[in-house]
N, C-alpha and C positions, 0 to 999 in steps of 0.2 A: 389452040386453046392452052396447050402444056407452053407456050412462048410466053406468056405471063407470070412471071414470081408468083404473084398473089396464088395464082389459081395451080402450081406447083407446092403451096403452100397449104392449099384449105385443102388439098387432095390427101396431101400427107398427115394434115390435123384430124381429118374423118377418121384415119386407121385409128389412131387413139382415142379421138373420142370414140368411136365405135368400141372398142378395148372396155374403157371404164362402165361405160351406158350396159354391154350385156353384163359383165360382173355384178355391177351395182342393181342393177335392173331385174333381174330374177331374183335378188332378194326382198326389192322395192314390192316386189306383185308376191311373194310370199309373205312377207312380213305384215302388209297391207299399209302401209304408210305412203301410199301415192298422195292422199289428202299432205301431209307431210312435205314431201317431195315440193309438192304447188307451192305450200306456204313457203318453203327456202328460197323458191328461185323470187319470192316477191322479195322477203328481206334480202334478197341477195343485191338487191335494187338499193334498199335504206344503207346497206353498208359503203354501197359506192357513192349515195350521198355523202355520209358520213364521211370515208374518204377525201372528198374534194373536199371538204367544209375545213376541214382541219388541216390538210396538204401533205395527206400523204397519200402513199399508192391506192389506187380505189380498189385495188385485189385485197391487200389488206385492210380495208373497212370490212369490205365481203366476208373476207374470212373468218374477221372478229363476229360478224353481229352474227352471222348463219352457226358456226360453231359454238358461240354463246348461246345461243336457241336450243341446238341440239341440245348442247347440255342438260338446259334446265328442264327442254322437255324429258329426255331421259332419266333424269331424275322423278321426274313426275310419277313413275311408274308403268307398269305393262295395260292397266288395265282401257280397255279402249274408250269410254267414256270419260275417262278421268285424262288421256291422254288428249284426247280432240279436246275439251276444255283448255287444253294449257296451251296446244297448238293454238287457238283460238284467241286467246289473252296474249300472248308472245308476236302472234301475226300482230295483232293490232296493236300491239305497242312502237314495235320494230318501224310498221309503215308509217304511223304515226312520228315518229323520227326522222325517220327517210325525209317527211313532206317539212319538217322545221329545218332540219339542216339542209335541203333546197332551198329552201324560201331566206335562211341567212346567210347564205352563201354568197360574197360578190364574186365568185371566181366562176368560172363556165363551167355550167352544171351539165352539160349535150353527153360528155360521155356514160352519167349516171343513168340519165334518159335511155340510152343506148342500149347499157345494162340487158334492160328489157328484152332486146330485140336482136340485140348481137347484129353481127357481119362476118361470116366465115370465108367468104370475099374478100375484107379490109385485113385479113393476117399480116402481120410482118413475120421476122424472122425471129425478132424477139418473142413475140407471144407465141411461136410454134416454141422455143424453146424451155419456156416456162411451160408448158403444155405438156408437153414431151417430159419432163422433167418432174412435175407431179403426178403426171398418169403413172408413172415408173415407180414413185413411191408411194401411190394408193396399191397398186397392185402386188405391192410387194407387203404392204402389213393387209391384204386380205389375203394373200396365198398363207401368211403365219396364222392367220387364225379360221381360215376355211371351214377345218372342220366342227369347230364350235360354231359358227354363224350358220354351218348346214343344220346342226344342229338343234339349234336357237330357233329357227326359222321354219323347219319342216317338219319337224317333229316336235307339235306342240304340248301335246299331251305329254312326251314324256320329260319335255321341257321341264313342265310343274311339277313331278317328282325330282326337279335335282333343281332347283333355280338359287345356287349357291353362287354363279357368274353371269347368270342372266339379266340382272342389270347393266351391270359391267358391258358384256357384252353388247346389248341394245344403248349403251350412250356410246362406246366406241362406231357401232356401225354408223348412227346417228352421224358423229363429228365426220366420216368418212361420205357419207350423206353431202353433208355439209361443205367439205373439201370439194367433192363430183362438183358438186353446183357451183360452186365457186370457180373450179377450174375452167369450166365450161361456157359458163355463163358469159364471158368475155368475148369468144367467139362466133358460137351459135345465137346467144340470148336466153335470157332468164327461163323466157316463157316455153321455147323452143328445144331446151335440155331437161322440159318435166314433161313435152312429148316422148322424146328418145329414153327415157329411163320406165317410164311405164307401159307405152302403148308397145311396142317391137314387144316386150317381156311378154306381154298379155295374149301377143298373138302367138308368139312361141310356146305356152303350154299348151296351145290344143294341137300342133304336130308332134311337138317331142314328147316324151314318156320319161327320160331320165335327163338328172341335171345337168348334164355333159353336154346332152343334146339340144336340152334350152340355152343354157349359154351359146351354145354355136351356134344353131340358129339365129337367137337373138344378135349375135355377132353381125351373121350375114343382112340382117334384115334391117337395122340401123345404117352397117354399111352401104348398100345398095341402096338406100336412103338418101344418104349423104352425097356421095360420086353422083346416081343418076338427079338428084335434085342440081347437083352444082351443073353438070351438062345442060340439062334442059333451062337453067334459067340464064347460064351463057350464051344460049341459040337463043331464047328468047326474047332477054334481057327483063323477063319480070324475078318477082321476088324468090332467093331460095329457099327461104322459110316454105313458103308457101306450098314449095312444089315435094319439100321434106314432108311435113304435115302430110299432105296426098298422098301421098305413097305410100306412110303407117301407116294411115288409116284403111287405105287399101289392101294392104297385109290383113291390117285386123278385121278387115270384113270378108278374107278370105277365109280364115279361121273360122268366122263365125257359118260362115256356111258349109265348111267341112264339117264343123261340128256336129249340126243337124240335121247336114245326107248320113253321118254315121249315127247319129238317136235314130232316124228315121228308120233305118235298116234292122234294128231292134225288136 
C-alpha cells in the first residue's frame, strides 16, 4: 500500500487534517455553529466556481467567498436567531453564484464539482504542501488566542458580563472556520470536512470531561477515521468517503450508548 505516493500522501494529509478538525471542532460543538460549518463547506463549492470562471486558483475563490461569509455573518452578531437568518441569506446567495459562474463558465468546471466530494487518494505533493503549510498557520493564530476562544466558547454566561472582544473574537474564529474549510475541502470534500469538524467533536464530549481531553480524543477519532477508511477502501476499492463517514458515526453511536448505560446507572 505504502508503495504508492498517493497513498504516502493522504496518510500524511490525515495527520493534519486530523490536527485542524480536533482544534476547530471542539469549538465548532461549543460554539454551536455546526449549521455554519454545513453552510461553508457548500459556499466553499461557489468560490471554486468563482475561481474557474475568472482563472484563478479555485483555493483562492474558496477562500474569498467562505471568509467573505464569515465576515458578514460575524458581523451579524451573537444572537442565534438573528445569526441562522444571515447564515440563511449568505448560503443562498453564495450558491446562487456558484450555479452562474458554472453555467458561464467555458473553461472545465469538474474540479468545482469535485469541491464537493474531494479525493484524499488524488493528493499530490503540492496540495500536501499547501496543506501542511496552512494547517501550520491556523494553528498557530489559534494557540495566540486560545485562551479567549476557551473563553468565548465555554463560558457563556460570563462571556455577557465582558463582551468587549466578543465580536472580534467570533469573526476571527469564524474567518479560521472559513480557512479549515477551505484548506480541507480540496482534499477530503466540502461535504466530507463538516463530517470531521462536528461529528468526532460530538462524540468526544461524552468520554472526556476536560478540554485537553476532547481535543485529543477528537484528535484520535478523526485520525483512526482517516488511516482505517484509507486501508479499507484500498482493500476494497469502494469509496473513502464512505468508509470515513462509517466509522464517525460509529464513534458517535458509541458515545451515545455509553451515555445512557451511565443515566441508566443513576
Amino acid at each position: 500500500m505504502f508503495d504508492y505516493d498517493f497513498m504516502r500522501y493522504a496518510f500524511i494529509a490525515g495527520i493534519f487534517i486530523a490536527l485542524i478538525s480536533c482544534v476547530m471542532g471542539v469549538f465548532v460543538v461549543a460554539r454551536q455553529t455546526s449549521f455554519f460549518t454545513h453552510t461553508l463547506s457548500e459556499i466553499g463549492f461557489s468560490g471554486a466556481a468563482f475561481g474557474v470562471f475568472t482563472g484563478i486558483s479555485p483555493l483562492t475563490g474558496m477562500l474569498i467567498f467562505t471568509m467573505t461569509s464569515a465576515i458578514f455573518v460575524g458581523l451579524s452578531g451573537e444572537k442565534v436567531g438573528r445569526r441562522e437568518a444571515s447564515i440563511s441569506v449568505f448560503s443562498g446567495l453564495f450558491l446562487g453564484l456558484g450555479i452562474l459562474f458554472l453555467s458561464l463558465s467555458d473553461k472545465q468546471a469538474s474540479y468545482a464539482t469535485n469541491i464537493l466530494f474531494g479525493s484524499i487518494v488524488g493528493i499530490d505533493i503540492n496540495n500536501l504542501y499547501t496543506l501542511i503549510g496552512l494547517s501550520v498557520l491556523l494553528l498557530i493564530v489559534v494557540s495566540v488566542l486560545f485562551r479567549r476562544l476557551v473563553y468565548n466558547s465555554f463560558d457563556s454566561q460570563g462571556a455577557e458580563y465582558n463582551q468587549r472582544y466578543n465580536q472580534i473574537v467570533s469573526i476571527i474564529f469564524l474567518v479560521l472556520l472559513a480557512l479549515t474549510i477551505s484548506i480541507t475541502a480540496q482534499i477530503v470534500g466540502a461535504l466530507l470536512i463538516f463530517v470531521l469538524l462536528t461529528i468526532p467533536a460530538s462524540a468526544a464530549k461524552y468520554f472526556a470531561h476536560t478540554l485537553w481531553k476532547m481535543i485529543g480524543l477528537t484528535f484520535i477519532f478523526v485520525l483512526v477515521g482517516i488511516w482505517l477508511g484509507l486501508y479499507l477502501s484500498f482493500v476494497t476499492d469502494w469509496p473513502v468517503s464512505f468508509f470515513i463517514t462509517v466509522i464517525e458515526a460509529l464513534f458517535y453511536g458509541a458515545a451515545i450508548v455509553k451515555e445512557r448505560m451511565s443515566a441508566s446507572r443513576l
